[in-house]
C-alpha positions as a printed NumPy array, in Angstrom:
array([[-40.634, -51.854,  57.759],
       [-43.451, -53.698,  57.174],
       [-45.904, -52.85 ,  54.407],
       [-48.867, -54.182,  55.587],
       [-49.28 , -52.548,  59.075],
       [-51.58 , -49.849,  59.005],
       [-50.3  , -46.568,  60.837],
       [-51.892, -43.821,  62.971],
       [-51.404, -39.965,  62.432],
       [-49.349, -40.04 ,  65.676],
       [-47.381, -42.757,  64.763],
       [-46.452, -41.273,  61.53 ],
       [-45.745, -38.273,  62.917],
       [-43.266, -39.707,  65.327],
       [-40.854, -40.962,  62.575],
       [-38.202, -38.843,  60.763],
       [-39.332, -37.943,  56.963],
       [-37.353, -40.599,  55.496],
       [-39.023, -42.926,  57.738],
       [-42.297, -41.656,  56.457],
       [-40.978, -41.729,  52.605],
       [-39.689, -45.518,  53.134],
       [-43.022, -46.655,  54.708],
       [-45.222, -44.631,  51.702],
       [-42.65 , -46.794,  48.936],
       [-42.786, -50.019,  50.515],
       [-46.938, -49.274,  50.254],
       [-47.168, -48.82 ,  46.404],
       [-46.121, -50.966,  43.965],
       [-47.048, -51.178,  40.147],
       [-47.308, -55.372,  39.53 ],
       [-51.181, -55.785,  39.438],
       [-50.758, -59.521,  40.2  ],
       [-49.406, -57.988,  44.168],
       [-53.285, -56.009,  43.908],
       [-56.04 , -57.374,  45.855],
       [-58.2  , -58.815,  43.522],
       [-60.943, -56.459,  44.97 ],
       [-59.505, -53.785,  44.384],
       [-59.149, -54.25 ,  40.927],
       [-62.53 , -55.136,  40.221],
       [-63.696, -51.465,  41.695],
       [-61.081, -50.111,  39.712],
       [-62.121, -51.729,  36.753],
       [-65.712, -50.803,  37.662],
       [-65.192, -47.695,  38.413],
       [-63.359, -46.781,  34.602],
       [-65.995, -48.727,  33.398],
       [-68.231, -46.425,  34.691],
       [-66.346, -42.873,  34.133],
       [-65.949, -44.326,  30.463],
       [-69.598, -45.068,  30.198],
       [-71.278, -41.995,  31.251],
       [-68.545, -39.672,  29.064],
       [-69.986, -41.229,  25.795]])
């Protein structure tokens, strides 16, 4: 199944579980290099951030 469709509620909720499970997986991995660059800068912003106002 393809990882970059985006799914309703009701489509979800028509699969079986392991459907569901299988289409959450193929959504996460861990290489940053697969990340959209965006969203790294936020992330990195956003630690940045959280790190900044703790001190």
């Amino acid at each position: 199944m393809s990882s970059d469709r985006i799914w309703s509620a009701e489509e979800l909720l028509e699969l079986s579980p392991a459907e569901r499970d299988e289409i959450i997986r193929a959504g996460i991995t861990s290489d940053l290099s697969a990340a959209p660059p965006h969203l790294l800068e936020q992330a990195r912003a956003d630690v940045s951030a959280h790190l900044n106002s703790a001190d």
